[in-house]
C-alpha positions, 0 to 999 in steps of 0.5 A: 146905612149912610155911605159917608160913614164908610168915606172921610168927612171933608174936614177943613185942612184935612191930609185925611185922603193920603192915610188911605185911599179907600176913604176917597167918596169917589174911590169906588166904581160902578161895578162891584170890585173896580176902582172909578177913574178918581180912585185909580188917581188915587192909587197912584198918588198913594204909589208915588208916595210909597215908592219916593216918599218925601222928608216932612219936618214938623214942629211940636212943642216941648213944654210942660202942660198944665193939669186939667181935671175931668171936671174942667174937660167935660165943661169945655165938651160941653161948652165947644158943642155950642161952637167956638167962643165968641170972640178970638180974644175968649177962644184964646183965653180958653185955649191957655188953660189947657195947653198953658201960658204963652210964651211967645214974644209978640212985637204986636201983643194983638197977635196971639189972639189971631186964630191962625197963631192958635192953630200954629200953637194946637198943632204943634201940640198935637204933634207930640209924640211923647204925650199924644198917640197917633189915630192915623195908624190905629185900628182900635182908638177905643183900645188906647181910651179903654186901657190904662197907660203904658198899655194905653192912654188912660180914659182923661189923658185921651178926652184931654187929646179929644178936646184940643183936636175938637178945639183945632176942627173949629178953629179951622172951620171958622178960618175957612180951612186954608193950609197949615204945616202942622196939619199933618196926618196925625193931626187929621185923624185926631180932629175927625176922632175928635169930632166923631167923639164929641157928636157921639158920646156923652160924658158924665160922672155917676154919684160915686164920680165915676165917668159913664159913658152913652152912645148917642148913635147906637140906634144908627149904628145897630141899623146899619150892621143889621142893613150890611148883614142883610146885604151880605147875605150873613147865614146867622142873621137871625142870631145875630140879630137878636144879640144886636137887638140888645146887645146896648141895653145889656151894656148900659146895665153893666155887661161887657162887650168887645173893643170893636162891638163898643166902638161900633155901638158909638161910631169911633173908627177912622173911615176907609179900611178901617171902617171896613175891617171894624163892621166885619168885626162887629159883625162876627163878635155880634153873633154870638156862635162866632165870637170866639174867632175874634176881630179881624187881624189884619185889614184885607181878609177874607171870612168863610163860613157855611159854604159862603166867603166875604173878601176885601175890596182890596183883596186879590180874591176880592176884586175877582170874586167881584164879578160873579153874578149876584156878588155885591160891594158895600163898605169895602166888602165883597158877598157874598162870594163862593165858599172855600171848598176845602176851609180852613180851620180859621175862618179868616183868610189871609191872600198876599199878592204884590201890589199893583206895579204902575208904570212909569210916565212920560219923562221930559229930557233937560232939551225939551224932548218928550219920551214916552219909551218908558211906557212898556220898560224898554229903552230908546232902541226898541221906541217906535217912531210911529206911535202918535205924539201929544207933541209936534212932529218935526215941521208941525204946528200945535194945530196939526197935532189937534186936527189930526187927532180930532180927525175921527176918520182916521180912528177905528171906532171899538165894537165890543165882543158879542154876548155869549151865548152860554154862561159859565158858573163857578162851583168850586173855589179851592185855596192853598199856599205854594212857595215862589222863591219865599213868596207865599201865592195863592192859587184858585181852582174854579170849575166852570160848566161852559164848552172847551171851544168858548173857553178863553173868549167866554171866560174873558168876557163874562168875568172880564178879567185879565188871569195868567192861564196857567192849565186847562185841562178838559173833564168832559165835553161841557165841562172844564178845570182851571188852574188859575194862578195870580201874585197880584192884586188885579186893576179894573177901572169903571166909572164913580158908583153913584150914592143917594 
């Protein structure tokens, strides 16, 4: 399966990478269940948005637009899968019949055939709220295509949003990309849409003018679910497989399938998290013994089933289940993972953790003074003078402060620990929720057959993680329980995975 399907295309002037991080191509590390360096950057850019968010004003227009047929849409589809009109001055022309007459008044009247005004004007119609619907924030775009107003947006009301966002993406691509205020998040997700529905679907109307639609990547798209249930390790492979087999072929002669198995035949979703959360999707409904515990609910779930549990990327149980031997990572998914011993009646599990808290920098004072004491929270009082600056002591040069770092005697170079000489197996994962002050925490109990003596080292090291050792307590000479307990989501950071 292509792994840029999972990663947002580099559209030019696309804000794509702040809707979420995961869509980042270098977001994932090399070990299953890490984040890259990139991707750490990433989160914390996505942290500092969240925690100090910024005020954007933008501008959307307000007018009326004219009434556009279905006939007068699928000639434009048609027409810009070409490529933009040839000249800026035909690219306008078109442009106003669908979003109406200019009303600016131009000092030079040449003006308003520049693309760049052209782009101004797409935006600031796409930024309407009251017309358009935002893509950025939707887990099924197929939803508001497929359901009729106020529910949804009505199948010509949607293709008429997808044909002024197709109609921005080229605009831009012949531009260079470059920035555009109106180019927000909403508008982003609306070109890729766009973009996705153009390359993927053809449009066309039956004898009795009814609007029928094929897939044109259905092919690839069965290839790669069945590619990630074969990875997965998915225990109904085989009845899955021929469902998915033909699943198309009974679609096209008139059956019905779900919202996310439609989507996924034609290749409509928002990468990132949502990809994630719509391959699994696909997954479940695809088998048909499944299809009654429906699409996933929320987008860092996990799934349980016949002694066996996939969890999110961005799952707590999914970054910690990550380092078991023989768990892999694609799309956003980790598996196959040990099953839940005592499962829940509903397969898919819901974990709440707090998010990753990151710590504050170091702050420059109005005089110039660099204070890193902020690192662990405490205050000046508590700062040790010793610790080595990026900055000058008193009575050093900038040189100094080089030579003494690149002074390699003066550093102790890191041994990493011995291999252990056994290796700890997990037989067991048990969850429930307890309440913490109105915080609901889930706790895993993991049964490792490992010495009581090596227990903290081996258990560190093999598993290379950071837990809050709540209990030990000894079943035997060889064998051990513990009471594992965590309210946040883990941070392991490696190096990029490497895509082919």
């Amino acid at each position: 399966m292509p792994p840029a399907l999972y990663h947002a295309d580099e559209l030019k002037g696309s804000t794509l990478h702040q809707v979420d991080t995961e869509l980042h191509r270098k977001f994932a590390g090399l070990v299953p269940g890490t984040v890259s360096i990139t991707g750490y950057s990433e989160l914390i850019a996505e942290h500092v948005r969240t925690t100090s968010p910024r005020t954007v004003t933008t501008l959307s227009s307000t007018g009326m637009l004219p009434f556009v047929s279905g006939k007068q849409l699928l000639a434009r589809i048609d027409r810009l899968r070409v490529g933009l009109d040839f000249t800026d001055q035909e690219a306008f022309v078109a442009l106003r019949q669908l979003l109406g007459p200019d009303r600016t008044m131009w000092l030079n009247p040449a003006d308003r055939f520049k693309l760049s005004n052209q782009i101004k004007d797409i935006c600031m119609a796409l930024n309407r709220r009251d017309i358009f619907e935002d893509f950025s924030n939707t887990s099924s775009v197929a939803a508001l295509a497929l359901t009729p107003p106020p529910t949804g947006m009505g199948m010509w009301n949607f293709v008429y949003q997808i044909v002024l966002g197709y109609e921005l993406h080229l605009r831009l691509e012949k531009e260079g990309g470059g920035w555009y205020s109106g180019v927000n998040d909403k508008v982003s997700a609306n070109m890729l849409i766009s973009k996705q529905w153009i390359n993927n679907v053809e449009m066309f109307t039956g004898g009795d003018s009814k609007l029928e639609m094929r897939s044109r990547v259905q092919a690839r798209q069965i290839d790669g679910l069945l590619r990630f249930a074969e990875i997965m390790e998915w225990p109904q492979i085989s009845e899955m497989r021929d469902y998915v087999e033909n699943v198309y072929v009974d679609f096209v002669g008139g059956k019905t399938v779900t919202v996310d198995l439609w989507e996924w035949l034609f290749g409509i979703m928002l990468p990132g998290k949502f990809y994630a959360s719509k391959i699994m999707s696909a997954l479940v409904t695809a088998t048909p013994s499944l299809g009654s515990y429906g699409a996933i609910p929320y987008v860092n779930l996990g799934f349980n089933l016949q002694g066996r549990s996939w969890w999110r990327c961005r799952n707590i149980l999914g970054s910690v289940l990550a380092g078991v031997h023989g768990v892999k990572s694609v799309c956003g998914w980790i598996g196959p993972c040990p099953g839940v011993t005592e499962p829940p009646e509903n397969p898919w599990i819901r974990i709440r953790a707090r998010p990753v808290e990151f710590l504050r920098g170091t702050v420059t004072d109005p005089l110039g003074n660099i204070d890193d004491a902020s690192d662990d929270g405490s205050g000046e009082e508590a700062y040790d003078t010793t610790r080595r600056l990026f900055s000058p002591r008193a009575g050093e040069t900038v040189f100094d402060v080089i030579q003494d770092l690149s002074d390699m005697s003066l550093w102790n170079e890191p041994v990493p620990p011995p291999k252990a000489a056994l290796t700890p197996m997990m037989l067991e994962l048990n969850i429930r929720h307890l309440s913490n002050s109105g915080l609901r925490v889930s706790q895993a109990l993991r049964t490792l057959h490992i010495p009581c003596t090596q227990i903290r080292y081996s258990f560190r090291h093999i598993l290379a993680l950071e837990h809050m050792l709540s209990t030990v307590e000894k079943c035997s000479d060889t064998q051990v329980m513990l009471l594992l307990s965590r309210i946040s989501n883990p941070m392991k950071v490696v190096g990029v995975r490497k895509y082919w």
